[in-house]
N, C-alpha and C positions, 0 to 999 in steps of 0.2 A: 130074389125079391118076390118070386109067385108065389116062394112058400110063405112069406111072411104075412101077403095079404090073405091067405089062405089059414093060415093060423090066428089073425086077426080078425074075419068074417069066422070063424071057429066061433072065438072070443065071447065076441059082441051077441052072438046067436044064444049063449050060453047065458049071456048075465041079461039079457032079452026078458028070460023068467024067472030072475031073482031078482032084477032091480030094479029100482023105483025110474023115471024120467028122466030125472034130474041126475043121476047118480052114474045115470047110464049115460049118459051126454059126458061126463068128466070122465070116466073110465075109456069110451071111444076115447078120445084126444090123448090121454094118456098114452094110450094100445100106438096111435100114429107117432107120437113124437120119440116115442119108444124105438119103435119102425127105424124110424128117419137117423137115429142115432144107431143102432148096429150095420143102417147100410153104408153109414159114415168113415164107422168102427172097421167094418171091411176094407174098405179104402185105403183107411191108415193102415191097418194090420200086413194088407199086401203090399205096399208101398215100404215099409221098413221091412219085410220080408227081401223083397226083391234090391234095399238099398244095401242091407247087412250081405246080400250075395255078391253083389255086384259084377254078374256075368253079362254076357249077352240075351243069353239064354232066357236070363229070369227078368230082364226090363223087358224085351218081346213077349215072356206070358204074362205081364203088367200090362202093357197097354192091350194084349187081346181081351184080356178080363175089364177093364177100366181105360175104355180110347176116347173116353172125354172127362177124365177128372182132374182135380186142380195139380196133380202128379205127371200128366203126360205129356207135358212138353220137354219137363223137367227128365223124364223117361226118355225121351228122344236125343234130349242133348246127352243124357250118358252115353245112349248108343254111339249118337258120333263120334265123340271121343275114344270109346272103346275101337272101333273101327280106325281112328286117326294113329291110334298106340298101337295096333296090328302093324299097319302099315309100316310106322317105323321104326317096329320090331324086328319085320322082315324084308325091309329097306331096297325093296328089290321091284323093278319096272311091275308086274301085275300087280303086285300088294299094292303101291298108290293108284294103280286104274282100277282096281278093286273098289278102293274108297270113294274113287271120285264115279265111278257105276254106282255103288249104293246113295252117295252123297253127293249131290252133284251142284248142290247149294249152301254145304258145310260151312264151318269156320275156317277151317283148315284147306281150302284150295287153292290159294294162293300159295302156302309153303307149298303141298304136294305138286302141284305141277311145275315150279321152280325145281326141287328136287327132281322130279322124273324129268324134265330137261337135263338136267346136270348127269345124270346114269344114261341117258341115251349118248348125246354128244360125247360121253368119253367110252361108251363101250365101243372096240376095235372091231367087235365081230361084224358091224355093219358100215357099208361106204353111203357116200353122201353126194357123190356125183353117180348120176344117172346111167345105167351102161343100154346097151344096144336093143335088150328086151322090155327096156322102161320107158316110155314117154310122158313128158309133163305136157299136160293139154291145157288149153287158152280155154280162159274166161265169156273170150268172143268166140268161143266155136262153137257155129252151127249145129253139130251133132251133139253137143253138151246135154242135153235134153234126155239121150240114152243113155246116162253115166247113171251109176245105181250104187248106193251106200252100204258099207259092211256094215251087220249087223250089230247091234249091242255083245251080242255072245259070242265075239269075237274079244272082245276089250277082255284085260285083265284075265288073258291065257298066251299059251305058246302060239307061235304064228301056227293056224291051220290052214288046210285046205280051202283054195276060192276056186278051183277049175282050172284045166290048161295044163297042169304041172305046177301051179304058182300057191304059193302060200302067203297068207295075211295076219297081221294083231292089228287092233285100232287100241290107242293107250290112253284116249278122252272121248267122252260122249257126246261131248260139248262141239269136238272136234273130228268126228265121222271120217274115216277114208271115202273117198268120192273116186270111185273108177269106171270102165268104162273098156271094152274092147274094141283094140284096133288088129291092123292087118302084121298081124304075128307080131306084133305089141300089147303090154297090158297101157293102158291111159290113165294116169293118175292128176286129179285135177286139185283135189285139195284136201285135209285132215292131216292128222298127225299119227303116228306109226310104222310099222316094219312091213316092207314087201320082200318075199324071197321068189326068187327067177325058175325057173326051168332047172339051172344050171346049180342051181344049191345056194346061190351069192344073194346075201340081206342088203338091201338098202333102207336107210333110215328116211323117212321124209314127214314131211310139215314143221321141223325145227329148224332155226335159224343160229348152227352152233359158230362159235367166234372159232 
């Protein structure tokens, strides 16, 4: 758009001394609305570019070029989409916290976390009663005030490293693991996701499987 005012102050300097007042007044206006129409023409041009693609890829270099034009909402909901069709393409506990970390006020979280409920509760590889290195910590406890939140970059990966020997995933953002150290216990107070012990054993916690 710099060059265009740039080549329109050109313009105008040019017919400056060739044209009459009058003449030069209707040519400016011309030279703007001129303007106003190829920055329009852009708009469109990359907007069916980026629609004819229809990647990720090219609705993100849409809205970095154009993040406020009558295209970018309509750019944002492809993304979601595009992201909601990863998800269950690869149907698999990170692909949905994946969605719901990028999206986390989507269309679609209500299916995704129904779903990611449904692959937690039946996957065998993790128990759901508490064993001897786990404690569920009260709401009313005093020391609740030292319990500290997995991060984001923990969601929608393999459980990693939290310290101790113990490993973590949080599988909602929405939903934070809330822990907390006790005396040769970890303290789990609330969020949804996977704890593994010292001992190699996953427990599943914040779901309520039948």
């Amino acid at each position: 758009m710099i060059k265009m005012c740039v080549l329109a102050d050109l313009a105008i300097r040019i017919t400056d001394q060739t044209w009459g007042a009058c003449a030069l007044r209707i040519l400016r206006w011309n030279i703007i609305f001129v303007l106003l129409l190829i920055g329009c023409s852009t708009t469109n041009i990359d907007w069916e570019e980026a629609h004819n693609i229809d990647t990720e890829k090219a609705y993100q270099n849409f809205l970095q070029k154009h993040p406020n034009s009558e295209y970018s909402e309509l750019a944002k909901v492809k993304l979601e989409t595009i992201d909601y069709e990863n998800a269950k393409e690869t149907d698999t506990v990170n692909g949905y916290s994946f969605y719901l970390l990028k999206c986390p006020h989507g269309t679609h979280v209500k299916e995704v976390r129904a779903r990611l409920k449904d692959i937690r509760c039946n996957d065998p590889g993790y128990v759901k009663i508490f064993p001897s290195w786990l404690k569920k910590g009260l709401s009313t406890d005093p020391n609740r005030h030292a319990s500290w939140y997995l991060a984001n970059s923990y969601i929608g990966i393999e459980p990693n490293d939290i310290g101790r020997g113990y490993k973590a995933a949080g599988d909602d953002p929405e939903f934070p693991l809330e822990l907390d150290w006790g005396a040769g216990q970890l303290i789990y107070y609330s969020g949804k996701g996977v704890i593994i012990g010292p001992n190699g054993k996953g427990v599943l916690v914040g779901y309520h499987c039948k």
